[in-house]
C-alpha positions as CSV (number, residue, x, y, z in Angstrom):
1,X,238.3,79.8,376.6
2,X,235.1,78.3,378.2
3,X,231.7,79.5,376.5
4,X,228.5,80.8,378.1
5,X,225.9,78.9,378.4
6,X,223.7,81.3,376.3
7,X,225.6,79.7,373.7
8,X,224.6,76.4,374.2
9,X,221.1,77.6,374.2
10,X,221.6,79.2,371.0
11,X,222.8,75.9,369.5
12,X,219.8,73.8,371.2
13,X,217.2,76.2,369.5
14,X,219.6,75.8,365.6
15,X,219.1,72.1,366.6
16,X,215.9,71.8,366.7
17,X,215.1,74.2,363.2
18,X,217.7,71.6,361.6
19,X,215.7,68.6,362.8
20,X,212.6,70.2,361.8
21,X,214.1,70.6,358.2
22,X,215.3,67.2,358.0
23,X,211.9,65.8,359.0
24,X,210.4,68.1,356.1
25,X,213.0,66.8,353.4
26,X,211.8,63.1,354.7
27,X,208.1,64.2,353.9
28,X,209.6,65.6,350.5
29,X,211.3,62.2,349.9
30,X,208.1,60.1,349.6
31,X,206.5,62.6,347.5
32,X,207.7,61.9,344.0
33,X,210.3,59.4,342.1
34,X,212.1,62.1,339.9
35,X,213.1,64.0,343.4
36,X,214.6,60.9,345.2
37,X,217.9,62.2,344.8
38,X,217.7,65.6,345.4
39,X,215.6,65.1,348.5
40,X,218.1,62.7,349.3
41,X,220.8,65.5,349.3
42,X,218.6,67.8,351.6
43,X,218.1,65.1,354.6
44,X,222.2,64.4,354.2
45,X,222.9,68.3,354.2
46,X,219.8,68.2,357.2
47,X,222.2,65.4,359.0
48,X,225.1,66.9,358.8
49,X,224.2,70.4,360.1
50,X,222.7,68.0,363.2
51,X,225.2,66.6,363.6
52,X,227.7,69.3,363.5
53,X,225.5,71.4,366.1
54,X,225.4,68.5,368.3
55,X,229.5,68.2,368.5
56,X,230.0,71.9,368.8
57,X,227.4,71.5,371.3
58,X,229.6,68.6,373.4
59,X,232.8,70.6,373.0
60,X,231.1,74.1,374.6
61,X,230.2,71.5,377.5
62,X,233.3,70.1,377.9
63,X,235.3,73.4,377.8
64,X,232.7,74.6,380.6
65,X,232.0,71.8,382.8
66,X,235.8,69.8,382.0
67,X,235.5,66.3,381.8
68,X,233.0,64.0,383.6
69,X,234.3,60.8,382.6
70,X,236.8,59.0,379.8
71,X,233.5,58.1,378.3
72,X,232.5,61.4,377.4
73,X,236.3,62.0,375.3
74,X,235.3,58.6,373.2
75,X,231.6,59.9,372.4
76,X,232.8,63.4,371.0
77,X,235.8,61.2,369.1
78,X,232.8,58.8,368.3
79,X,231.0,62.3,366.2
80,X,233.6,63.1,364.9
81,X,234.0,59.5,363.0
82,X,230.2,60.3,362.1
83,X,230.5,63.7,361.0
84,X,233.4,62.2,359.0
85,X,230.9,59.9,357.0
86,X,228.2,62.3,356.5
87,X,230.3,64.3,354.9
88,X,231.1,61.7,352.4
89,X,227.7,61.0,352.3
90,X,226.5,64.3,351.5
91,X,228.9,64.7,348.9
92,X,228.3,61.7,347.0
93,X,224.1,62.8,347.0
94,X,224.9,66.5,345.8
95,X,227.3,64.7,343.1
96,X,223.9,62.7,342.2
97,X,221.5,66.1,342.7
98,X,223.8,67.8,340.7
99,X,224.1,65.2,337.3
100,X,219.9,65.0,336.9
101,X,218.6,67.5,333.7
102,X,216.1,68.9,335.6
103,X,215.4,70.9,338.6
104,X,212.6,70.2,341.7
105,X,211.9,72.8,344.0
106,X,212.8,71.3,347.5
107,X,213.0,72.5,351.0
108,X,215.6,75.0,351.6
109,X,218.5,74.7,353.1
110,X,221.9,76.1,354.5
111,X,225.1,74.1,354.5
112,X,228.6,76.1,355.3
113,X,231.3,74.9,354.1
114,X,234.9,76.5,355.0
115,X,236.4,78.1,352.1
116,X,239.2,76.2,350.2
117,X,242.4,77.3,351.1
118,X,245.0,78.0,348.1
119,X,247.2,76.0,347.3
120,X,250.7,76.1,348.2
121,X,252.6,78.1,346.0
122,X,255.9,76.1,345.8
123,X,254.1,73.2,343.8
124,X,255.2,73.5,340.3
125,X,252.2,74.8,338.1
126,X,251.2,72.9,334.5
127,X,249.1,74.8,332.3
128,X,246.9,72.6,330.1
129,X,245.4,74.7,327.5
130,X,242.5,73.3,325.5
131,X,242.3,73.9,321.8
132,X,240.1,77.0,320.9
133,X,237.6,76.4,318.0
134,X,238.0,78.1,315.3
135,X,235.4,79.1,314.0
136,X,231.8,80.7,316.0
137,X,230.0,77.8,317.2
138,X,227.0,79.6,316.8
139,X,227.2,80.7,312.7
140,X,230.4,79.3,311.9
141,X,232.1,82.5,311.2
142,X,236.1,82.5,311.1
143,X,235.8,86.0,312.6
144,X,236.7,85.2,316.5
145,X,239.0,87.1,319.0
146,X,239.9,86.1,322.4
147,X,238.3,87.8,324.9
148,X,239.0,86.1,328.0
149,X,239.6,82.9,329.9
150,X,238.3,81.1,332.6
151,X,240.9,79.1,334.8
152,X,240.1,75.8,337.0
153,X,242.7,74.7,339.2
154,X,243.2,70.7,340.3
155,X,245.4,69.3,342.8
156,X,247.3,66.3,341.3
157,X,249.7,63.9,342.3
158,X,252.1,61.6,340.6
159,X,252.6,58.1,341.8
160,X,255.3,56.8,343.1
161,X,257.6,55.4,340.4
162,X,260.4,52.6,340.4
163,X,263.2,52.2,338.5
164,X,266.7,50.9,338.3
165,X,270.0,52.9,337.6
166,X,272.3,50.9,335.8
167,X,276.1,52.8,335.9
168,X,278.3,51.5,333.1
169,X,282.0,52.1,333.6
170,X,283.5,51.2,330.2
171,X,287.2,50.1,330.2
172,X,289.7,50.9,327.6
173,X,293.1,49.6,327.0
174,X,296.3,51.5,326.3
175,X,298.2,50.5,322.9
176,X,301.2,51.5,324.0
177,X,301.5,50.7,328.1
178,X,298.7,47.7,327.9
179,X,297.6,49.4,331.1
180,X,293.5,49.6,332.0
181,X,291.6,52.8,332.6
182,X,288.4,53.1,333.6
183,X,286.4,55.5,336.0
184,X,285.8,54.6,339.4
185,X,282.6,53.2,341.0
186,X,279.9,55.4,342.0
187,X,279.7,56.1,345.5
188,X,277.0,53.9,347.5
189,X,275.8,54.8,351.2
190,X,276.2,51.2,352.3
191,X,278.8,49.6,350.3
192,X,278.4,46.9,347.8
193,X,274.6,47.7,348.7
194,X,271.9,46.9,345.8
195,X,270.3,50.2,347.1
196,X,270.0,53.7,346.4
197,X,270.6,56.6,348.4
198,X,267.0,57.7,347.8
199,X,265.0,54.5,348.8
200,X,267.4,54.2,351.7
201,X,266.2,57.5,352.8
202,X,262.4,57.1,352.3
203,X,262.6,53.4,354.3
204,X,264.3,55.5,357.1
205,X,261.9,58.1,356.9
206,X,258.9,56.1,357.0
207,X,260.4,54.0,359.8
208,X,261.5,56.6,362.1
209,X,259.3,60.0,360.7
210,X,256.4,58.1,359.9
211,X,256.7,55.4,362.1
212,X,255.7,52.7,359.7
213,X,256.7,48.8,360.8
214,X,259.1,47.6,357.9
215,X,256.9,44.4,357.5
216,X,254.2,47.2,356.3
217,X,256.5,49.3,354.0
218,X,257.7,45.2,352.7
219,X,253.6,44.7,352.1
220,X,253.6,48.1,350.4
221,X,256.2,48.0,348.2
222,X,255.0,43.9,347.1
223,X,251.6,45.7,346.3
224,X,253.9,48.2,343.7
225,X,255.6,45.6,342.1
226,X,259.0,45.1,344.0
227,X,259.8,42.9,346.9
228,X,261.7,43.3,349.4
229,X,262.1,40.8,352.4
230,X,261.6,42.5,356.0
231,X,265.3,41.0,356.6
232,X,266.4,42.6,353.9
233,X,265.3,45.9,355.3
234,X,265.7,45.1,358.4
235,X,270.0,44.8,357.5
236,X,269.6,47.9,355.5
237,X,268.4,50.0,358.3
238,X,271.5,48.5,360.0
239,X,273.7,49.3,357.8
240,X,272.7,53.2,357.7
241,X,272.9,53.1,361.4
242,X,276.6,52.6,361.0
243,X,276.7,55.2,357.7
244,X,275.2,57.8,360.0
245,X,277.3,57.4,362.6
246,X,279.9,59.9,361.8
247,X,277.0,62.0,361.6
248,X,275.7,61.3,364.9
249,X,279.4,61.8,366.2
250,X,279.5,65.1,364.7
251,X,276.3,66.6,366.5
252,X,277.7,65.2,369.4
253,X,280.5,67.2,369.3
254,X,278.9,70.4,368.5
255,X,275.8,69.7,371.6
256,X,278.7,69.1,373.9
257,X,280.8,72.2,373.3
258,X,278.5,74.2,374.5
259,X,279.5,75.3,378.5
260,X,275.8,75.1,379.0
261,X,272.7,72.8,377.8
262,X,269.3,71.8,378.6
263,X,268.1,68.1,379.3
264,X,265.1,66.5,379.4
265,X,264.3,62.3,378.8
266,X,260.5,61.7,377.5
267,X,258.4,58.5,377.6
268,X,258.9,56.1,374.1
269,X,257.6,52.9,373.3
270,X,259.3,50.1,372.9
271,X,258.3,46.5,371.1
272,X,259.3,43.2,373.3
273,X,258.2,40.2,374.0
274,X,254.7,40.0,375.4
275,X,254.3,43.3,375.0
276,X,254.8,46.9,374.6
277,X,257.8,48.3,377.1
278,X,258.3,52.0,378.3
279,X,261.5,53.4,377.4
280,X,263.4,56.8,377.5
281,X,264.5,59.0,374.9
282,X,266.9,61.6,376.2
283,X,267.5,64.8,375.0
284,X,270.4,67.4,375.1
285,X,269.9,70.7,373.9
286,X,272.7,73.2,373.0
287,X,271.0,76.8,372.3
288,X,272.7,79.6,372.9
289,X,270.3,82.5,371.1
290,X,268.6,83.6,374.4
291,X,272.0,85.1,375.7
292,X,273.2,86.2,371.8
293,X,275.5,83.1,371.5
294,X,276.7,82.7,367.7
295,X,276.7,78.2,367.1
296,X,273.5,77.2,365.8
297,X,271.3,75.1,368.2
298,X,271.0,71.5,367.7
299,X,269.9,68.3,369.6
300,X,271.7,64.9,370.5
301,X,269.6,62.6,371.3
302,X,270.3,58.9,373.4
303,X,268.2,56.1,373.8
304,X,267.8,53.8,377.0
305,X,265.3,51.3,377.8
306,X,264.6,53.0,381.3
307,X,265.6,55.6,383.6
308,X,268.3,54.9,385.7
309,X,270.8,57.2,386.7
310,X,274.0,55.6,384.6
311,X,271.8,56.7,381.6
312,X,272.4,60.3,381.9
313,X,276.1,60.0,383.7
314,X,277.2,57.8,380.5
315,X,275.7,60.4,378.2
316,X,277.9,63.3,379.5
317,X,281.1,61.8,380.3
318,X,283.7,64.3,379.8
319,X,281.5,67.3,379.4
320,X,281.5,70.0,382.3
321,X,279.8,73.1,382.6
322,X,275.7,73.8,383.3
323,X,273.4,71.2,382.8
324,X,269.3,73.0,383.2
325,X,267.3,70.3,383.6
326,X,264.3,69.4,386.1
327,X,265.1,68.2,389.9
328,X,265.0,64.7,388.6
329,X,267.6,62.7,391.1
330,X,268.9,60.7,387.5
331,X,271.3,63.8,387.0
332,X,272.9,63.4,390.5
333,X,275.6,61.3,389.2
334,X,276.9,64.2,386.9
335,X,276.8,66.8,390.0
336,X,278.6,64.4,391.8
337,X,282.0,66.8,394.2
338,X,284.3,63.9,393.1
339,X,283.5,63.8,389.2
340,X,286.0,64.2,386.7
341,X,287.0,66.3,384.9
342,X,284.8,68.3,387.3
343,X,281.1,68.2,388.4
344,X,278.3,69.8,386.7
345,X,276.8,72.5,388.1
346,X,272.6,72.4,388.4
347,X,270.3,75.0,387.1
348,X,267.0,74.4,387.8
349,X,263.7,75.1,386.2
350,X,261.6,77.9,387.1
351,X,258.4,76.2,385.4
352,X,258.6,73.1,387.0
353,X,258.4,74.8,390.6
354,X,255.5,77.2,389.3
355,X,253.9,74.1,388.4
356,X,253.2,72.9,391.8
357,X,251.8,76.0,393.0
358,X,249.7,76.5,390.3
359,X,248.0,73.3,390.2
360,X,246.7,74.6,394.0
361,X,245.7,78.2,392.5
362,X,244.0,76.8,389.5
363,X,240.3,78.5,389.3
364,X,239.0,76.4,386.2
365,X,240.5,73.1,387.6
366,X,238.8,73.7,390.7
367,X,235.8,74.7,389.3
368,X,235.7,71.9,386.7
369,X,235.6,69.4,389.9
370,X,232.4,71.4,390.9
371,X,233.7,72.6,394.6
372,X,233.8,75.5,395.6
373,X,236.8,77.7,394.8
374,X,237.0,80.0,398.0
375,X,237.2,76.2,399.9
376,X,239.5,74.6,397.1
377,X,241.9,78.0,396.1
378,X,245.0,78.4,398.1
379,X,245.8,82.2,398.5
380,X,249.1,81.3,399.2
381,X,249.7,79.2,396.3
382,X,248.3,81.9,394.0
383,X,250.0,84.7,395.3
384,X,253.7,82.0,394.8
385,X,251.9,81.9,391.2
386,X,251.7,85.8,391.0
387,X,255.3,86.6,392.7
388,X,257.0,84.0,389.9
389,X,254.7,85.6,387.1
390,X,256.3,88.8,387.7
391,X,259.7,87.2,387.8
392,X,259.0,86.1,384.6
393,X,258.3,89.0,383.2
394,X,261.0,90.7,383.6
395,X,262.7,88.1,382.3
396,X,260.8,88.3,378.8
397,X,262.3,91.9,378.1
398,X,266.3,90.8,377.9
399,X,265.9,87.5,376.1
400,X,268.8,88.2,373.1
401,X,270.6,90.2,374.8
402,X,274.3,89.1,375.5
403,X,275.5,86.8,379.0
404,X,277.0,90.4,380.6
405,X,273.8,92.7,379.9
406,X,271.7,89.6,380.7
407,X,273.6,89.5,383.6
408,X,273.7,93.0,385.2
409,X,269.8,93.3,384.1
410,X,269.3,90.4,386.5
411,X,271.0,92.0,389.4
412,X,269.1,95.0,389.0
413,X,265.5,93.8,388.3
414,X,265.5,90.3,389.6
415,X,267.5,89.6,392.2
416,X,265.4,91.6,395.0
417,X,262.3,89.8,393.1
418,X,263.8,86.3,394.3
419,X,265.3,87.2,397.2
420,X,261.9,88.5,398.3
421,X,260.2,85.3,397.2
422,X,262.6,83.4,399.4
423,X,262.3,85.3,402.2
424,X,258.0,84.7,401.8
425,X,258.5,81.0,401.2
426,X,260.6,80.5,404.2
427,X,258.1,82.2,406.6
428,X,254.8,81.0,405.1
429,X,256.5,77.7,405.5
430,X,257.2,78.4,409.0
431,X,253.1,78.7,409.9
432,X,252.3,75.5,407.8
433,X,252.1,71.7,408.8
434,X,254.4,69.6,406.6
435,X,251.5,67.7,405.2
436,X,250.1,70.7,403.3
437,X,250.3,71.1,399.8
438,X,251.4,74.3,399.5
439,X,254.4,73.0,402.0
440,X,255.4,70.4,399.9
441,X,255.6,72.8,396.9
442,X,257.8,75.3,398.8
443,X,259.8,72.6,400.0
444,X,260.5,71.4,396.4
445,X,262.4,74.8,396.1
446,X,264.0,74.9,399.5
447,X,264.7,71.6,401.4
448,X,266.8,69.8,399.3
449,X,270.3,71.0,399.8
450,X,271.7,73.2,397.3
451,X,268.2,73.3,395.7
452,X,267.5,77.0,396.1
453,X,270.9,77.8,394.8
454,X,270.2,75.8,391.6
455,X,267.1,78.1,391.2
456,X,268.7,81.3,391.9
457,X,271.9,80.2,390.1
458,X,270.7,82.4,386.6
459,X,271.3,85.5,389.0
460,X,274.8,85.7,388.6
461,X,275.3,83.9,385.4
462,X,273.4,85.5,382.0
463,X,273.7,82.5,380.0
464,X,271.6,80.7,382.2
465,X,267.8,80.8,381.0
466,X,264.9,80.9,383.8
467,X,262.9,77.6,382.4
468,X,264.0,74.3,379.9
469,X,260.4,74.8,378.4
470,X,262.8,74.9,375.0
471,X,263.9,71.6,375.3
472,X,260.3,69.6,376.6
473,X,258.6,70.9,373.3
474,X,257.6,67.6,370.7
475,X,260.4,66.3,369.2
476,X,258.4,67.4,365.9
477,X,258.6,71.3,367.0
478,X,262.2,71.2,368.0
479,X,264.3,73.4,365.8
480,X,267.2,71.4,365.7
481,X,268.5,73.1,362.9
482,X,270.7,69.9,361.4
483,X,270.1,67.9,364.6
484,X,267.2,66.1,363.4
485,X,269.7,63.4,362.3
486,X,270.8,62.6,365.4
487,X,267.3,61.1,366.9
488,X,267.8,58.6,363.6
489,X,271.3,57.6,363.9
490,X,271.2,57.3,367.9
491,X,267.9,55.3,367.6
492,X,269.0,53.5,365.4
493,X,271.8,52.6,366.7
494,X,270.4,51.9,370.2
């Protein structure tokens, strides 16, 4: 939401009281040696609040005006770095203020600071109690009773500890048979492996969650007391690649026995030689909640080190049935007549064509570039925007509900919705040159062939959802109930 500009004016004028202050306490700071570090604790509280009106201050004119230049991103990141240290500051000169016996009457001031929040309530509490005296502290009389108590709370951590497990199978001999018993070895993760399951699973973690370099978690761990070689990590990670790979197999199976999923390949780095590579992480989604299905969603995910079309056709060999993704010409292989078992069939995604008209109706865009909107707004594009908004909302009020009621709703509500919006495309089309904008977003739902019908394809078929926005979320916000395993093994792996 963009802010007035009374606002900013508002700010200007705290600006300059806060200056005014901080120029006081620097008159105060000369004054006497006993207030040094007091005063000292006023111009840092004066600096902060300056600084802190002078950020808030960039952001209201960057939501207003958008962005002038990259320059302008790097000198609000730039304040934030300084607020950062002034903070720091300030707390280290209040800690000072604070320790001195007595108390100088300084300038006022005002410093907010947000409220602590609690703290989470599935840490495990210790209560320390400390030893009540016995006796009054005043006249020494044995005649005390608890009254009350006052309670601080601390956050605390415990470091990291290492240790080794040593698992001692004892042998014993049979006096009558001479035969051996003993109990068999503990199971390992990697076999014959020197490590745990635990430090397995944090090295994995930090490489993959955390996206820490093993040469780093090697210097980390040397700095703890253990080393580790970066080979030596480096063949662990190997190893689970292969332990997880039943695992992997697994989700695969459950993503592809769905009859219909949702695709989508993202942008990853990749390390080589001379430099850093773009490479593709793809991503098939099985989630069948929208239409009341019972399997729990999941995620298989398959790495390539760029986007051609074998990618995607590898990926779903043997698997039939409706693949939602965008109009990306990758997935032409798996629509291919002649496939076997049979092709896939294409439902596309209702978002990605709204996009295109929407960047041509966008009022804060528009104005943002400082032209002038009745010049810049297409009133064809936004009334595309407003015809697939209401398209949309029908569809909001039977998400749940099974494929059949899903289904009928469709016919009833949204079919004459999109058949009108086809009808409007075709002759608005009609009156425009092929070089305009609005053109080329119409024709991104018309001219290919069988392109419309892969739009209006979640007419006649309720499990079909209208967008994949489920499946282009972070691969951090993905539900993915036990899929999350997948993205390591197939990384991994890859």
């Amino acid at each position: 939401m963009s802010e007035t500009p009374s606002e900013i004016d508002i700010l200007r004028a705290a600006l300059a009281a806060a200056e005014a202050r901080a120029a006081a306490a620097e008159g105060a700071l000369v004054a006497a040696k006993g207030e040094l570090t007091q005063v000292q604790a006023v111009v840092s509280a004066a600096e902060d609040m300056i600084r802190h009106l002078r950020l808030q201050i960039a952001k209201l004119r960057r939501e207003q005006y958008g962005h002038s230049a990259e320059r302008h991103a790097r000198l609000i990141e730039q304040l934030e770095m300084q607020l950062e240290d002034l903070e720091a500051d300030l707390g280290e000169d209040c800690a000072k203020a604070d320790a001195l016996p007595t108390k100088t009457t300084v300038t006022t001031f005002e410093r907010r600071r947000p409220a602590r929040k609690p703290f989470p309530e599935h840490l495990p509490l210790e209560r320390v109690v400390i030893e009540a005296p016995t006796s009054c502290t005043c006249c020494g009389s044995a005649r005390i009773v608890k009254m009350g108590e006052d309670v601080t709370e601390t956050l605390e951590v415990i470091p990291r500890q290492w240790k080794v497990v040593q698992t001692v199978r004892e042998k014993f001999t049979c006096r009558d048979c001479e035969k051996i018993s003993q109990p068999p070895a503990p199971f390992h993760p990697i076999p014959r492996s020197w490590a745990g399951p635990n430090l397995l699973a944090m090295v994995l973690f930090e490489k993959f969650g955390q996206h820490q370099p093993l040469n780093r978690q090697a210097e980390r761990y040397a700095k703890e007391g253990v080393e580790i070689s970066l080979s030596t990590l480096a063949d662990q990670v190997g190893a689970c690649a292969v332990a997880l790979q039943p695992v992997h197999d697994l989700i695969r199976a459950h993503v592809l026995g769905a009859e219909r999923l949702h695709a989508d390949d993202t942008t990853v780095p990749l390390l080589a030689k001379g430099g850093t590579r773009t490479a593709r992480l793809w991503t098939y989604l099985r989630d069948d909640r929208p239409f009341g299905g019972g399997p729990p969603p999941a995620a298989l995910y398959c790495f390539s080190t760029d986007r051609r079309m074998e990618h995607p056709t590898r990926h779903l060999t043997g698997w039939s049935g409706i693949l939602q993704a965008d109009a990306y010409g990758g997935y032409n292989g798996v629509y291919d007549a002649a496939r076997k078992p049979a092709p896939v069939l294409s439902a596309l995604c209702w978002s990605h064509a709204r996009r295109k008209f929407f960047e041509l109706a966008d009022l804060k865009a528009t104005a943002r570039k400082g032209r002038s909107v009745a010049e810049e707004i297409s009133p064809i594009a936004l009334d595309a925007v407003k015809r697939i908004d209401a398209i949309f909302d029908a569809e909001r009020g039977i998400t749940g509900l099974s494929a059949v009621a899903r289904r009928d709703a469709r016919q009833r509500l949204v079919r004459p919705m999109v058949e009108d919006l086809h009808d409007w495309m075709r002759a608005e089309r009609a009156r425009m040159s092929k070089h305009n904008p609005v053109a080329k977003a119409i024709n991104y739902m018309l001219d290919e062939e069988g392109r419309w019908a892969a739009f209006a394809r979640f007419l006649d078929d309720g499990r079909i959802c209208l967008t994949t926005d489920v499946v282009e979320q972070p691969l951090s916000q993905l539900f993915c109930s036990f899929g999350g395993l997948s993205f390591h093994a197939s990384t991994m792996a890859a």
